[in-house]
N, C-alpha and C positions, 0 to 999 in steps of 0.2 A: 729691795734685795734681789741679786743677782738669781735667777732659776735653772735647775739643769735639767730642767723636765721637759723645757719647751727648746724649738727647734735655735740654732744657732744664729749668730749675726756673722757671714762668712767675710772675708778680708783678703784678697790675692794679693802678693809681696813678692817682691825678686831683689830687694837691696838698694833699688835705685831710689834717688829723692823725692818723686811720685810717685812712688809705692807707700812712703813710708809717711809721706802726706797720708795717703789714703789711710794707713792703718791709724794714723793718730785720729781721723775724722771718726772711725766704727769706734775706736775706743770709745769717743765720747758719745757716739750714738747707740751700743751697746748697750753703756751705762744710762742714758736717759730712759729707755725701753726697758730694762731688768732683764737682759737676756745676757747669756753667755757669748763668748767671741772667740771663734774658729779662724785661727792665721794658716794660709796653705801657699806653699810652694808648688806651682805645677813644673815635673821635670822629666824631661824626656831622657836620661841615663841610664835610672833603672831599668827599663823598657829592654836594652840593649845590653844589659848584664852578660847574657850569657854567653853574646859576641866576643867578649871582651877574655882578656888573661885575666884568671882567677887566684884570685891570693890574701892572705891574712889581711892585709890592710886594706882599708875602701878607697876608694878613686879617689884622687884630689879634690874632682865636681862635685862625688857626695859629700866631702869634708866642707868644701866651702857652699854647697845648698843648707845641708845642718846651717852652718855660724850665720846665716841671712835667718833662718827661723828662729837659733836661739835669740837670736840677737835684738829680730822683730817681736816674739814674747816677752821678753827684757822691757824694750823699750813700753807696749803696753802694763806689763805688770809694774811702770815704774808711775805711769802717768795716771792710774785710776786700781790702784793695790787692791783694792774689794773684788774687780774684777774678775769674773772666774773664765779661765782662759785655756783655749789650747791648741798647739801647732802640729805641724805635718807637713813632710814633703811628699810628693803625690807621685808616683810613677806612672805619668799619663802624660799624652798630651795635654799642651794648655787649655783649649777647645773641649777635649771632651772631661776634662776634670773641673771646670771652673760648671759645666754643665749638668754634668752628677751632680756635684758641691749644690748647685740650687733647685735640686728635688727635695732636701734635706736644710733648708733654709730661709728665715722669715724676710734675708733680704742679702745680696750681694754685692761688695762694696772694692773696687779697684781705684786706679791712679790711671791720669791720660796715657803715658806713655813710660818707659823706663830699659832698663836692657836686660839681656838674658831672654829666657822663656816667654815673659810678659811684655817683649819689647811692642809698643803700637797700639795696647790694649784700648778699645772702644776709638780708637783711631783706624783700625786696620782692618783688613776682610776677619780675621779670628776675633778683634775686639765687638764690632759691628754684628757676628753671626751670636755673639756671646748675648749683646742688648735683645736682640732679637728671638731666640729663643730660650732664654732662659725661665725656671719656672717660677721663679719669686722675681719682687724689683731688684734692679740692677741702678747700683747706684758711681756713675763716676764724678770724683773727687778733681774738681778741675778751677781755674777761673783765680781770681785777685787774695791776697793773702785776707785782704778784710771777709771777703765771700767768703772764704773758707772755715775761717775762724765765728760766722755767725756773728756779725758786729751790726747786719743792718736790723736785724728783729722780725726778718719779712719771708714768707714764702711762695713764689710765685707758680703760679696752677694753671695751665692750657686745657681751656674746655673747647674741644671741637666735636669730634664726631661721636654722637649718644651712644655709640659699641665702646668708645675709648674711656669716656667721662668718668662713669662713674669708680673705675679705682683709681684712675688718676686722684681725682677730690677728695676719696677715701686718705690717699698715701697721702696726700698734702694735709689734711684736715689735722689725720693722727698724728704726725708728725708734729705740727704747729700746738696742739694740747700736750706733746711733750716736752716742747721747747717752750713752751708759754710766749709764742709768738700770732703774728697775724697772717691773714692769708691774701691775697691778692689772685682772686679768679678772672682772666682774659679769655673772653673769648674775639675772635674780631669775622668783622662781618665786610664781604665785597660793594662797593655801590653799583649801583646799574648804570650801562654804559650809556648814560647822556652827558656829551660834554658838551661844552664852549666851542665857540667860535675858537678859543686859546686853550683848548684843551684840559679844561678845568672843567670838573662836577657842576652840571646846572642843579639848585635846590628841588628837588622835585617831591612828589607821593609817594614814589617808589621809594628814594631814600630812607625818608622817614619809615615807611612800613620796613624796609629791610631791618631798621635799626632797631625796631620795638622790638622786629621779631627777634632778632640775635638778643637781647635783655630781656625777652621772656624765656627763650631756651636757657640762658645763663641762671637765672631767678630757677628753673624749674629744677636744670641739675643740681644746682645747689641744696634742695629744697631735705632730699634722704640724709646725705652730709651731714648737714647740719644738725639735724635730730640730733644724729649719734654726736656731735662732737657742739653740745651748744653753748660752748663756754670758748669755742675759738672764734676772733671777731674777723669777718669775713668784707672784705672791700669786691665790690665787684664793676670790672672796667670793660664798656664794651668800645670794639677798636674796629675802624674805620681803616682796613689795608690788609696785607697781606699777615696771618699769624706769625711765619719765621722771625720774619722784621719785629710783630709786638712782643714776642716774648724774650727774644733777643736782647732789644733795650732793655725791660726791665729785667734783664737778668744782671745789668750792671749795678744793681742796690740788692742786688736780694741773695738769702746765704743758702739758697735750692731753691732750683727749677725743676717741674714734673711735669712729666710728659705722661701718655698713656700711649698704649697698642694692644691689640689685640689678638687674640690666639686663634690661628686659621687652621681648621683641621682638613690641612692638606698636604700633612707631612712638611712645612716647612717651618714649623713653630710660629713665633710670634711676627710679625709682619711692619716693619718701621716703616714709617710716615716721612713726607719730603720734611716733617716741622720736627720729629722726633731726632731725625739724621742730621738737621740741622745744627739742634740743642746740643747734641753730640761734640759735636764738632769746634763751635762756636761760642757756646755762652759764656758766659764771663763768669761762674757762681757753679757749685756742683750741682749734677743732672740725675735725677731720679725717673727711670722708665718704667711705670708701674703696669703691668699687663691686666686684661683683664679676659677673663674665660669665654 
């Protein structure tokens, strides 16, 4: 059952068909969690109200921001009825409303790209400053119709740096116990620079000890995770090359990639990684950026 005691699952929408991907993905993610789902329009018109001639009727941009909201409440109250739902257009900018919206939210959920206010979102410097300092996960809705839809049963988890891990493993773990799916933790590890005569890795001590060690860090972060979530069956792959590249590929089987970042207190929120910016960007499957304090 649907709760209105606990914080919201937020949803950013502008009408376009990446948006409304996105809000069909919270609906169903919403609903798997028992949380309620907050639809918002960020729009910059109100802002300039009082710029404007004043008169009984509302702007045309207000009339057509409303029918995107009623419209995207529609659509969710059609797709999961139980849902307890509710929308808003925001008179803010995009940036600093989508940023409010996730002081007040167990997670943030957008579309790659679309038009209006939100055009660019987690593509753009406002999308990008959004993954980045936001106070809950941020999650975009991006990648292959199957990725989207949850068809492969898989969610793939980037373990790197121990400030990042452990919500990263957290957001994947819980997520995976609400989906009743598996998890797939990557971490990957560099070889030491001995090559070939042909430039190829000679088998060496070093390799080996690097690779224990990456599958023991991996084995260890895993180790809290699991506790709490020990009914999710947990695959763990250690990888030999550059992270971007392993979570990349497996992001073409998997229906979420999570990344983690961390919160730097130095006034600039949270702090994206060359692998977090990459997932962004690239992956083929929606991207979950879980911060950790």
């Amino acid at each position: 059952m649907t709760t209105t005691m606990q914080p919201p699952l937020v949803v950013g929408v502008d009408g376009s068909p990446g948006s409304m991907q996105a809000l069909d993905w919270a609906v169903d993610a919403a609903g798997r969690h028992g949380v309620r789902l907050r639809i918002v329009y960020a729009s910059r018109w109100e802002r300039y109200e009082t710029r404007l001639p004043s008169g009984d009727e509302p702007s045309p941009e207000a009339v057509a921001e409303e029918r995107v909201v009623a419209a995207a409440e529609l659509r969710a109250r059609k797709r999961a009825p139980g849902l307890v739902t509710e929308a808003d257009v925001l008179p803010e900018e995009p940036l600093n409303a989508l940023l409010d919206e996730s002081r007040r939210a167990v997670a943030l959920v957008t579309g790659p790209s679309g038009r209006g206010t939100l055009t660019g979102l987690l593509l753009g410097s406002v999308s990008l400053s959004v993954a980045a300092r936001a106070h809950c996960p941020v999650i975009v809705v991006r990648g292959g119709e199957r990725n989207v839809r949850g068809e492969y049963g898989r969610i793939v988890v980037g373990v790197g740096d121990p400030e990042e891990a452990p919500a990263a493993l957290r957001f994947a773990l819980r997520e995976a116990a609400a989906r009743g799916c598996g998890v797939e933790a990557v971490r990957a590890w560099r070889h030491p620079a001995h090559q070939s005569a042909d430039h190829y890795p000679l088998p060496s001590d070093d390799a080996i000890e690097h690779e224990e060690l990456a599958g023991r860090e991996l084995t260890e972060a895993l180790r809290e995770p699991q506790r709490e979530y020990p009914d999710v069956t947990v695959h763990s792959t250690v990888y030999e090359g550059h992270a971007r590249k392993a979570l990349i590929d497996a992001s073409a089987t998997a229906d979420l990639l999570v990344v983690g970042s961390v919160r730097r207190r130095r006034g600039f929120g949270l702090q994206l990684g060359r692998v977090s910016h990459t997932a962004l960007h690239h992956a083929a499957c929606p991207v979950a950026v879980a911060p950790q304090e």
